[in-house]
C-alpha positions as a printed NumPy array, in Angstrom:
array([[ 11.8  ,   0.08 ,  -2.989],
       [ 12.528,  -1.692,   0.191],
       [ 13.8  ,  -5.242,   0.084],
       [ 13.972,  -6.85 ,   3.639],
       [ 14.746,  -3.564,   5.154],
       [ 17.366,  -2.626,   2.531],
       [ 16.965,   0.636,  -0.388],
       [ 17.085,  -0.816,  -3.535],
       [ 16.645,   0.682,  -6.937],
       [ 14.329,  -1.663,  -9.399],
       [ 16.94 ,  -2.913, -11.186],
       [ 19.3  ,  -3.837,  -7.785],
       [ 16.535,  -6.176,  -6.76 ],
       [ 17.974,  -9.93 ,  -7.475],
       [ 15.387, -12.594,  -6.417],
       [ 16.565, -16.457,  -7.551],
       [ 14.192, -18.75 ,  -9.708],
       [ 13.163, -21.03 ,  -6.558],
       [ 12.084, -18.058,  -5.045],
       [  8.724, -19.112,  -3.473],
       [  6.403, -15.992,  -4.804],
       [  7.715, -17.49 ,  -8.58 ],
       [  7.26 , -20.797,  -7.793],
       [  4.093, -21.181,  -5.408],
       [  3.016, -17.339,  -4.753],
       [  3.262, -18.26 ,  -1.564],
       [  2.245, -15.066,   0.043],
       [  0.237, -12.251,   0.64 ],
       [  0.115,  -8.37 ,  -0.021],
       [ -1.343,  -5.32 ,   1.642],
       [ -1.936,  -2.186,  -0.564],
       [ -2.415,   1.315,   1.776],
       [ -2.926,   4.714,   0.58 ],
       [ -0.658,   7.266,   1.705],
       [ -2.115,  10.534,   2.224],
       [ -0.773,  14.032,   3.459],
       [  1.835,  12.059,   5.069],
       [  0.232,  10.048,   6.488],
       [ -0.795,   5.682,   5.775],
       [ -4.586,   5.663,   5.972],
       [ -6.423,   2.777,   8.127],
       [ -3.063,   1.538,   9.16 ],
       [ -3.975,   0.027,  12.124],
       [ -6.315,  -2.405,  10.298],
       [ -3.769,  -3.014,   8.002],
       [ -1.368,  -4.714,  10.565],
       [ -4.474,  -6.571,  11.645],
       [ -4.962,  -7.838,   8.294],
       [ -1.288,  -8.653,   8.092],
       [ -1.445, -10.869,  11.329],
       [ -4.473, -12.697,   9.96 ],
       [ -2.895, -13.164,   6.495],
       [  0.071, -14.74 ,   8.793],
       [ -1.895, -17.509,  10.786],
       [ -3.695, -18.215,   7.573],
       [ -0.342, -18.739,   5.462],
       [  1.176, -19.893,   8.615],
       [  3.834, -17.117,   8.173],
       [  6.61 , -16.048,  10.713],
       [  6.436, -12.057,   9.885],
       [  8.85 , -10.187,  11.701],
       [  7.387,  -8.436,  15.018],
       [  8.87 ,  -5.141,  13.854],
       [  5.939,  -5.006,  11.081],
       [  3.867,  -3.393,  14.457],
       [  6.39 ,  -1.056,  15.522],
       [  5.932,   2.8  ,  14.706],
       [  9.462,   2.133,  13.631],
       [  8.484,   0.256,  10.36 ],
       [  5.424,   2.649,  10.008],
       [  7.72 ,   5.804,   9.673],
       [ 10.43 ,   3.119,   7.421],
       [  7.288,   2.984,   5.101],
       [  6.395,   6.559,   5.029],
       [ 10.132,   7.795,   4.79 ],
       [  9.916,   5.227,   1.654],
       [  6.707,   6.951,   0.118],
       [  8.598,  10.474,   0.49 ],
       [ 11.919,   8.872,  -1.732],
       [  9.485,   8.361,  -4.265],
       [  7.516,  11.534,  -3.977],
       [  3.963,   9.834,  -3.313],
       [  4.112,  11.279,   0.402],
       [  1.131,  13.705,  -0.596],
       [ -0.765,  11.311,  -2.303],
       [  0.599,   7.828,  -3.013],
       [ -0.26 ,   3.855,  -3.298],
       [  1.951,   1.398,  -0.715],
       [  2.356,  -2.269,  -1.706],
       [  3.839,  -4.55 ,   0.838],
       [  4.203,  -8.139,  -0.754],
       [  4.925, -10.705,   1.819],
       [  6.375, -13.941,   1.145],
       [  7.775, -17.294,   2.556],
       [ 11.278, -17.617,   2.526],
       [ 13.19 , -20.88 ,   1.654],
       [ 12.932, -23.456,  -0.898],
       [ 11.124, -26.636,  -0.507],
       [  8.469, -27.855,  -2.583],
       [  4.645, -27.73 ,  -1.822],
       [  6.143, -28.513,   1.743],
       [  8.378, -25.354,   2.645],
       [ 11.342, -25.814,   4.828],
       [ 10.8  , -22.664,   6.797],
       [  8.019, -20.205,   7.672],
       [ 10.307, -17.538,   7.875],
       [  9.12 , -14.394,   4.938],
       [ 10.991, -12.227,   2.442],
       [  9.36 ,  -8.516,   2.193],
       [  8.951,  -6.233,  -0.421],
       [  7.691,  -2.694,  -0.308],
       [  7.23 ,  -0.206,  -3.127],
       [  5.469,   3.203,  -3.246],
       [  4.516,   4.997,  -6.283],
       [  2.61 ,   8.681,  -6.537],
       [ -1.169,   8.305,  -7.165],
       [ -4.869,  10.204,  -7.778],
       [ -7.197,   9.748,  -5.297],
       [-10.533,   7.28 ,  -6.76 ],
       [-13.018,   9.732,  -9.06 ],
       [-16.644,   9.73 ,  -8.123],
       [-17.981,   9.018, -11.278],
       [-20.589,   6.258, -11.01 ],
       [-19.286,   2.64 , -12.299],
       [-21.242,   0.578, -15.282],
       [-20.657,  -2.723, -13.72 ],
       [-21.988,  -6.364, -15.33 ],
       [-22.011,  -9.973, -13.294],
       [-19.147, -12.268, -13.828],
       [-20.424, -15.381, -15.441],
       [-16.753, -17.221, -15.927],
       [-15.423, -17.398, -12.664],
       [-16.833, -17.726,  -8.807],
       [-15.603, -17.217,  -5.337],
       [-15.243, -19.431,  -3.016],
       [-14.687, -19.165,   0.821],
       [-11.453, -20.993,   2.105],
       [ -8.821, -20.407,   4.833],
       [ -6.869, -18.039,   2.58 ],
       [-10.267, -16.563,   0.414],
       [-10.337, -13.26 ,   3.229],
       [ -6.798, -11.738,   2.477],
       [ -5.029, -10.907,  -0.555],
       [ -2.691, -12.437,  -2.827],
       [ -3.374, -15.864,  -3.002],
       [ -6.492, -16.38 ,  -4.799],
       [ -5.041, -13.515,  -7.639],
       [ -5.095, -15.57 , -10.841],
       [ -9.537, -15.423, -10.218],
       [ -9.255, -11.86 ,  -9.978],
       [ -7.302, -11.379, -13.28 ],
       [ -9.611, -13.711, -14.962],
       [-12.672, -11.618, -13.65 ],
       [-10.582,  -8.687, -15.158],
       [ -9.863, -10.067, -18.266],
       [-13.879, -11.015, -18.797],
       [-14.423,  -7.21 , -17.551],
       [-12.318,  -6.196, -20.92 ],
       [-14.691,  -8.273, -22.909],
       [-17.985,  -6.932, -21.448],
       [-16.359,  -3.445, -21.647],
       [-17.709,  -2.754, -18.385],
       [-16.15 ,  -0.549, -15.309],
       [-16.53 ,  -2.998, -13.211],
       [-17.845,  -7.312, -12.287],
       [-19.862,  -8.004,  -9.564],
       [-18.276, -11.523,  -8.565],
       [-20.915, -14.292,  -7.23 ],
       [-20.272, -17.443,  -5.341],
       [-20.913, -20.865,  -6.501],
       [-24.188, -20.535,  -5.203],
       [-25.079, -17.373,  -7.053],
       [-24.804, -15.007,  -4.384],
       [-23.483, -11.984,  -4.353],
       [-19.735, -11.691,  -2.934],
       [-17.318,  -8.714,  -3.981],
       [-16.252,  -7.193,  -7.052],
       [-12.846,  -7.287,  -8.828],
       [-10.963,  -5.126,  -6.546],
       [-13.928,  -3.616,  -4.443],
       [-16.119,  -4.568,  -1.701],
       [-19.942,  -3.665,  -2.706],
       [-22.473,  -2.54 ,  -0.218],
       [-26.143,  -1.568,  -1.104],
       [-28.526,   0.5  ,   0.765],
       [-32.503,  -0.851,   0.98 ],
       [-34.776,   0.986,   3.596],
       [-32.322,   2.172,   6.095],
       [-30.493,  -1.158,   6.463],
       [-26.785,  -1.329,   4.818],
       [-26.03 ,  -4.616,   3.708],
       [-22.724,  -6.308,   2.093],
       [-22.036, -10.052,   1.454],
       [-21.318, -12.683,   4.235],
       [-17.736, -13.602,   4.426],
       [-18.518, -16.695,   3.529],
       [-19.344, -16.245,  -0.109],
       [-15.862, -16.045,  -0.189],
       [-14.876, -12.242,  -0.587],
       [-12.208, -10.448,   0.696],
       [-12.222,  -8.833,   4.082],
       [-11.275,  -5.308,   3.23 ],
       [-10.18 ,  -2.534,   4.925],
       [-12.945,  -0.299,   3.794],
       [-15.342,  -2.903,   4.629],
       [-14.152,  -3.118,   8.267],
       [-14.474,   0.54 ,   8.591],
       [-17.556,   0.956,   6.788],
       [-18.858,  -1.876,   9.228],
       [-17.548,  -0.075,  12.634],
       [-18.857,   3.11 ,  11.232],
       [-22.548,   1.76 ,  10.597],
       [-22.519,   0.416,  14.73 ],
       [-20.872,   4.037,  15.786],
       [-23.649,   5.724,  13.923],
       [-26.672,   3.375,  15.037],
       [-27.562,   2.105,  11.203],
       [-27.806,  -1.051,  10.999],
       [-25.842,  -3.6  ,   8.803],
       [-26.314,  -6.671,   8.136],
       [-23.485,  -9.256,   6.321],
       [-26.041, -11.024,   3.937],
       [-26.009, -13.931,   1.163],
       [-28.472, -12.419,  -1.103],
       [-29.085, -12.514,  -4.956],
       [-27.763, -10.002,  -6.781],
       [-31.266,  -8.975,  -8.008],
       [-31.471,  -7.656,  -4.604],
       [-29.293,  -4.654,  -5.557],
       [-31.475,  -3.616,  -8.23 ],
       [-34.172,  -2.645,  -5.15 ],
       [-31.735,  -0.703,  -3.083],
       [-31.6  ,   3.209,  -2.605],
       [-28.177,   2.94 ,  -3.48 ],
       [-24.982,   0.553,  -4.508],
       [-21.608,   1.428,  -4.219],
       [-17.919,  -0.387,  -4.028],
       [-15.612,  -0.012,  -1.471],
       [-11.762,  -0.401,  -0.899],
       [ -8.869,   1.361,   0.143],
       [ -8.457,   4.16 ,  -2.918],
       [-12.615,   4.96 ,  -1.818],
       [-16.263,   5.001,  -2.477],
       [-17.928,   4.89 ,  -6.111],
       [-21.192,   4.603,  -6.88 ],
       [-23.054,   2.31 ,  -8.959],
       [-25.046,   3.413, -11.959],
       [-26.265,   0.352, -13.888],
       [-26.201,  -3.565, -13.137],
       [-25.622,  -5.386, -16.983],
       [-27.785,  -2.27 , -18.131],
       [-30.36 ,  -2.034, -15.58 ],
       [-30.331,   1.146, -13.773],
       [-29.295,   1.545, -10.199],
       [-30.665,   4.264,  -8.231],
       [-27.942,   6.873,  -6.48 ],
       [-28.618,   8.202,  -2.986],
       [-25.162,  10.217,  -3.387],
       [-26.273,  11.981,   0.073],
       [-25.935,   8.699,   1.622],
       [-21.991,   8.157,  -0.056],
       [-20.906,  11.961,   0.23 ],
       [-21.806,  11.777,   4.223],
       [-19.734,   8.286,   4.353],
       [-16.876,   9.683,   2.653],
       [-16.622,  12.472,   4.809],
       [-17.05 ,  10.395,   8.126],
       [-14.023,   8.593,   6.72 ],
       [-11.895,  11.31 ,   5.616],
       [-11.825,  10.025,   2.233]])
């Protein structure tokens, strides 16, 4: 792992109790895929980053956009043998004690790389979360701060024993799911929930979105119900790892245009 630019083995890594990612999680984190060498979508990663900066009013350091700290990253991935195929996780954090009012916007960094499998294709049985909703704020677009909903979303996910929870907003409209964008497919158009339902702004989705206006498809950032997706050609979540399919909504089937995902994967290299 990489602690503020130093190689540290798991058990080297000393962070103090008033550490702010105990004490306030007080931060954000990016996960990237590494693949045949290489950190896929990087580019909107450090765009992310900057965002998740001015939100959290973060100082993050300017090498963080320097090919420098890009091949620092990848030379990371190799020590741990997950060049080929791997999962990055940069967790970025503000430095300094202070209570709910920090004393400095400077950040502590953490990055760790571990081998991985790239995302099956085997369609997901997903249900719709009834015991928690999203919620668009400042911070509700990048990741890390709103975690605890996620793991309660996962935890209900374990009791519905489904692969997946579509997540709604207050207003019952569809938003994300646990650790996916969702997109559905209904008569040519491509459509995937407004930003302000409160879902994150992915990586995936960014590309999926500049891919739709490259090809001339239209899409179309929506708040709709999520009976909508029952109607579509096709459903399918999005993020980083890839694209999966959705087979059934609590039960109900969905129908799979797989043409339709196979031809997006491959315009993405994933």
């Amino acid at each position: 792992m990489l602690y503020n630019n130093h190689l540290l083995q798991e058990q080297e890594l000393q962070v103090p109790v008033s550490d702010r990612a105990f004490q306030y999680n007080d931060g954000f984190f990016e996960t990237a895929i590494i693949a045949d060498g290489r950190l896929r979508f990087w580019a909107q990663h450090q765009q992310r980053m900057q965002e998740a900066a001015e939100a959290l009013q973060l100082q993050v350091p300017p090498y963080f956009f320097d090919t420098a700290f890009e091949e620092q990253l990848l030379a990371l991935a190799r020590h741990e043998a997950a060049d080929r195929y791997g999962r990055l996780k940069l967790k970025v954090w503000r430095a300094g004690a202070g209570l709910y009012t920090p004393n400095t916007n400077a950040v502590n960094w953490l990055a760790t790389a571990q081998p991985a499998s790239p995302a099956p294709y085997t369609p997901l049985h997903i249900g719709v979360c009834r015991n928690v909703h999203t919620v668009p704020t400042p911070l509700s677009q990048v990741k890390g701060p709103n975690a605890p909903l996620y793991v309660l979303a996962g935890l209900e996910k374990q009791a519905q024993q489904k692969d997946d929870l579509l997540l709604l907003s207050a207003a019952g409209m569809v938003s994300e799911m646990i650790s996916s964008n969702v997109f559905w497919l209904r008569e040519n158009v491509l459509y995937t929930p407004a930003l302000e339902t409160g879902c994150v702004k992915g990586i995936l989705r960014r590309n999926i979105i500049g891919w739709c206006q490259s090809q001339g498809i239209a899409c179309q950032e929506v708040k709709h119900a999520p009976e909508q997706l029952l109607q579509a050609e096709a459903v399918f979540a999005a993020n980083v790892t890839g694209i999966r399919g959705v087979a059934s909504i609590n039960g109900a089937p969905v129908r799979q245009q797989e043409s339709f995902l196979t031809m997006l994967r491959q315009d993405l290299h994933l």
